[in-house]
Backbone as CSV, one residue per row, in Angstrom:
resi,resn,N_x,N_y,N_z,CA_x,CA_y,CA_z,C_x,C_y,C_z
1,UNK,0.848,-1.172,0.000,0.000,0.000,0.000,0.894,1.236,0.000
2,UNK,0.548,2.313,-0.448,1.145,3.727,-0.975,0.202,4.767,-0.414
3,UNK,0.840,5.056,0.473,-0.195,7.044,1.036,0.170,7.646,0.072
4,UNK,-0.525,8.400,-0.179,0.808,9.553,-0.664,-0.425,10.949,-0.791
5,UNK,0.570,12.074,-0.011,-0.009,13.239,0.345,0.900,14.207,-0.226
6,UNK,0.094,15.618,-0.305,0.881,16.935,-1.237,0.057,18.130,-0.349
7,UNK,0.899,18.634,-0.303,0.536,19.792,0.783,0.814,20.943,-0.064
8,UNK,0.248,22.124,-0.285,0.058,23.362,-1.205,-0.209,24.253,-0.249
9,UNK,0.569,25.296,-0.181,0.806,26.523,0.743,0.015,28.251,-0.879
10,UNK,-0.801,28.503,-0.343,-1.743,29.369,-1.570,-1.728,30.384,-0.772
11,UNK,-1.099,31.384,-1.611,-1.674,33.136,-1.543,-2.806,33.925,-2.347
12,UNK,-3.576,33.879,-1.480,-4.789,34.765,-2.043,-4.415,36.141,-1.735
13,UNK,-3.475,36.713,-2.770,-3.521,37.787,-2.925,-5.127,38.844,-2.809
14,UNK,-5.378,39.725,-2.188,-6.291,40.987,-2.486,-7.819,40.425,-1.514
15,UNK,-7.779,39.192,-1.082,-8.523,39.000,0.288,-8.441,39.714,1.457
16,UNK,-9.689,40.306,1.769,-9.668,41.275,3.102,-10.733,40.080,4.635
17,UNK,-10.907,39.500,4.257,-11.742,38.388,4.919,-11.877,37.194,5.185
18,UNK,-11.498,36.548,6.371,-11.591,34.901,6.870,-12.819,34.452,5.850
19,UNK,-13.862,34.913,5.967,-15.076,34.503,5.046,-14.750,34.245,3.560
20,UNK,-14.444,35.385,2.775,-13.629,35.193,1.357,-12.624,34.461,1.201
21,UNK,-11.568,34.050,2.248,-10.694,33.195,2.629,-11.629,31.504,2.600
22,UNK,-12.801,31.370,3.879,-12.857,30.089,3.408,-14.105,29.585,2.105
23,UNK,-14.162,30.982,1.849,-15.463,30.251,0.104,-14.204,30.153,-1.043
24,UNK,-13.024,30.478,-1.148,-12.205,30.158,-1.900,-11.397,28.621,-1.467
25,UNK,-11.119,28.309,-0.046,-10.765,27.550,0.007,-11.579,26.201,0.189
26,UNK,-12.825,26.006,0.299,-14.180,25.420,0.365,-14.324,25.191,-0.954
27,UNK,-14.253,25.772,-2.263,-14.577,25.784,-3.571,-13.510,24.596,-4.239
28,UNK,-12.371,25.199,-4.260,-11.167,24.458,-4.190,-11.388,23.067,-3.637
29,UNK,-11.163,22.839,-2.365,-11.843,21.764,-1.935,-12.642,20.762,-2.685
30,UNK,-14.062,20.843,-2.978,-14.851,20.255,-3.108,-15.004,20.002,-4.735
31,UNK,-14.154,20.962,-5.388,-13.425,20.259,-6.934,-12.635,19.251,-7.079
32,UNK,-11.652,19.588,-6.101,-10.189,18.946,-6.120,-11.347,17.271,-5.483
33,UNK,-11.866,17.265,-5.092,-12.493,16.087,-3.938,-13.453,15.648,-5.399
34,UNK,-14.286,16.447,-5.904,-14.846,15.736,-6.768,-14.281,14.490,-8.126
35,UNK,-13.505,15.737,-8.596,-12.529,15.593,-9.583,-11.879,14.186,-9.321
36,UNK,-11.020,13.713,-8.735,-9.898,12.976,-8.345,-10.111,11.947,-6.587
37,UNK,-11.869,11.762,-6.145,-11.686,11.379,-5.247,-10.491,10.901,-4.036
38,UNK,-10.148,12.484,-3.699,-9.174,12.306,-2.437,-9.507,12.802,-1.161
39,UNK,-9.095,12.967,-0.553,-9.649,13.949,0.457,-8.658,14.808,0.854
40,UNK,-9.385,16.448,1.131,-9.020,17.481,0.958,-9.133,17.990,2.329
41,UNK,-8.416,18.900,3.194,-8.447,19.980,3.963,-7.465,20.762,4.285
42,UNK,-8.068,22.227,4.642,-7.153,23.099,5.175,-6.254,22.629,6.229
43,UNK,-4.961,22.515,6.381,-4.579,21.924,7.575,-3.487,23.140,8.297
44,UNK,-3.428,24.554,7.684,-2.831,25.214,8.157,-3.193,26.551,7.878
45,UNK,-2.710,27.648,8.865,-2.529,29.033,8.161,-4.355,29.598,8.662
46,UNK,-4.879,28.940,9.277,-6.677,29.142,9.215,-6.681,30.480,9.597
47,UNK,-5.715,31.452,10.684,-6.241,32.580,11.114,-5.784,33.294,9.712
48,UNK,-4.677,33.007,9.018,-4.236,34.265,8.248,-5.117,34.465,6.775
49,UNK,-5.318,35.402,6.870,-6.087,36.277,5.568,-5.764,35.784,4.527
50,UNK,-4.422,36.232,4.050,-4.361,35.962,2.592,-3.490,34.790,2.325
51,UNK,-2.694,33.930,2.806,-2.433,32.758,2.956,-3.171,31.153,3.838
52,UNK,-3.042,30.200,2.883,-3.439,29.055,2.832,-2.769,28.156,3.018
53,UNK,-3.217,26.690,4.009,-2.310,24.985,3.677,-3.089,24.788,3.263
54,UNK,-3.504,23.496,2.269,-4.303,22.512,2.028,-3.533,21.327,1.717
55,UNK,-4.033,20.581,2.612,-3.458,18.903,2.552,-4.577,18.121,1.474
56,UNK,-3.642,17.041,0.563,-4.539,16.212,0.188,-3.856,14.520,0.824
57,UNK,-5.072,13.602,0.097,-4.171,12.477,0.961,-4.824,11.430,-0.255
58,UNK,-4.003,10.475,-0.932,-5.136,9.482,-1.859,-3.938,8.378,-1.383
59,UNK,-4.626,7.180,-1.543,-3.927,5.527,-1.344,-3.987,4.848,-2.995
60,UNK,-2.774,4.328,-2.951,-3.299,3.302,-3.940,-1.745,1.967,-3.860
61,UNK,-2.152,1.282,-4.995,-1.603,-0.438,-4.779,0.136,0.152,-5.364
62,UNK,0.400,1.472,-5.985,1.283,1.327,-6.608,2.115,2.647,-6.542
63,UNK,3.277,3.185,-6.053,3.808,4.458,-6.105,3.535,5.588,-7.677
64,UNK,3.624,4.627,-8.095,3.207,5.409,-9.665,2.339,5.595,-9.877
65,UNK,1.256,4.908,-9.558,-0.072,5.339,-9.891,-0.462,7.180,-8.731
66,UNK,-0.073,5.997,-7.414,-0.624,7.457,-6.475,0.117,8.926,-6.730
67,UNK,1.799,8.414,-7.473,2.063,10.041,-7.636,1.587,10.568,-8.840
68,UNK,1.423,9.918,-9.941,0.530,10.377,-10.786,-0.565,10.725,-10.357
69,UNK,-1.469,10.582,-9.630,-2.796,11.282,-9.560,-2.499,12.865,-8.668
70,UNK,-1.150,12.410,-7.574,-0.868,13.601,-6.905,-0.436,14.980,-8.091
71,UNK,-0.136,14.471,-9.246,0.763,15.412,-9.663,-0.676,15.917,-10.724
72,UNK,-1.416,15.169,-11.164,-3.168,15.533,-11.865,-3.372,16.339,-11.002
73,UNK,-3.471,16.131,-9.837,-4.281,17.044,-8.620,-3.372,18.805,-9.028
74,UNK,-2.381,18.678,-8.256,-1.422,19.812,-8.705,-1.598,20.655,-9.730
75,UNK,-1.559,19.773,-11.243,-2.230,20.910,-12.070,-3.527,21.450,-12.085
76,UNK,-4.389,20.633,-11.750,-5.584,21.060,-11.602,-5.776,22.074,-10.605
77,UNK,-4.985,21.574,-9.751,-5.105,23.045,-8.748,-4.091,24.507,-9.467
78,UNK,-3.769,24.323,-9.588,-2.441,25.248,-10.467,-3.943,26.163,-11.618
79,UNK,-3.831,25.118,-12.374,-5.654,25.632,-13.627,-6.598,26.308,-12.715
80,UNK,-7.513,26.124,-11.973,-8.251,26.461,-11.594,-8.627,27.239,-10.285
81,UNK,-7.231,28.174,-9.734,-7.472,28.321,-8.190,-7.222,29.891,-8.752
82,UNK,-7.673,30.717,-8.224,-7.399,32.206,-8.212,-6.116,32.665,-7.344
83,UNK,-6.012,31.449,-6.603,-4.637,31.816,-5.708,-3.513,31.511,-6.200
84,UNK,-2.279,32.300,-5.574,-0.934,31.429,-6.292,-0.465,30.549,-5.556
85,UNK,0.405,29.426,-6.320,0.776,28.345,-5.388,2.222,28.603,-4.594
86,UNK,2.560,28.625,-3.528,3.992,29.788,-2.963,4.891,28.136,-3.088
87,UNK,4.167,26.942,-2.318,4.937,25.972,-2.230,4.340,24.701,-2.073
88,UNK,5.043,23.655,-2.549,4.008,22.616,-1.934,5.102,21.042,-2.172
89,UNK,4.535,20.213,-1.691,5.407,19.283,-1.217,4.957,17.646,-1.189
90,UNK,5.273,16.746,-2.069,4.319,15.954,-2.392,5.416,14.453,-1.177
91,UNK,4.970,13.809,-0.831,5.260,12.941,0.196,4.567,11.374,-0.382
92,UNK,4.938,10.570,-0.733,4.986,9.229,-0.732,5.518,8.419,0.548
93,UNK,4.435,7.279,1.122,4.799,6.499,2.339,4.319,4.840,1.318
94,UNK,5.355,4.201,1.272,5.241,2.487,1.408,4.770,2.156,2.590
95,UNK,3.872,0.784,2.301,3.644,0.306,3.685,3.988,-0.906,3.131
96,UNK,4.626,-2.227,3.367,5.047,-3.727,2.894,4.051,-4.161,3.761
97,UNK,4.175,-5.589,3.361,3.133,-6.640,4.328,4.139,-7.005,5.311
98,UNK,5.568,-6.610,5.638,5.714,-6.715,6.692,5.885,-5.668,7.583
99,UNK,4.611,-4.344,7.771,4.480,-3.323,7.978,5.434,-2.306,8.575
100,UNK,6.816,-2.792,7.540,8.069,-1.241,7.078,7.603,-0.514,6.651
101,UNK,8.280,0.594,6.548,7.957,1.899,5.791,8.977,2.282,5.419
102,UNK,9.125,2.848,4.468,9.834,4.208,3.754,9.242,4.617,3.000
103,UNK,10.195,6.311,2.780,8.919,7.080,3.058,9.845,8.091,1.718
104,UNK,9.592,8.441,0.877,10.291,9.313,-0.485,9.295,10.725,-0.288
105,UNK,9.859,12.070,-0.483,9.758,13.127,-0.624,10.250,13.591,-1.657
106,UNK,9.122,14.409,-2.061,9.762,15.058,-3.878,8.786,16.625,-3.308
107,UNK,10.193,17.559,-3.452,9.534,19.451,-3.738,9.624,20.007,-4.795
108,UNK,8.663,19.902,-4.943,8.506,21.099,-6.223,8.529,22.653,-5.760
């Protein structure tokens, strides 16, 4: 089994409001979730205005498959977000059946 999570740090430039803050990041969300069944949340940054975290998280049988969908996700978020992306950080975890781990990190 393969976690594999990507974390995206977003500046919403020209936001004056937690509210406008979370209908942009709520929107986002529930695309990225439709689109690519993963699951999505803010996992950082909630008090600040014009900056964003959003964690995603998808499983699958094969490192290639799950970073390919991580890296679909990415552009899609990249296409469709009004915010810019400052940083983000995609994380692959193995799990073996004899429940080792290692664990590969790739930054974009």
């Amino acid at each position: 089994m393969v976690v594999g999570t990507v974390r995206i740090r977003l500046r919403l430039a020209g936001n004056s409001s937690l509210k406008g803050k979370r209908k942009v990041v709520k929107s986002l969300a529930a695309q990225v979730r439709n689109k690519f069944n993963v699951s999505v949340s803010e996992v950082g940054l909630n008090d600040v205005l014009q900056d964003s975290e959003i964690g995603i998280v998808t499983v699958g049988n094969s490192a290639s498959f799950v970073n390919s969908v991580l890296d679909k996700v990415m552009d899609f978020v990249d296409h469709i977000t009004p915010a810019e992306i400052i940083n983000s950080e995609i994380e692959l975890v193995h799990m073996g059946t004899d429940w080792g781990t290692a664990i590969d990190v790739y930054d974009f």
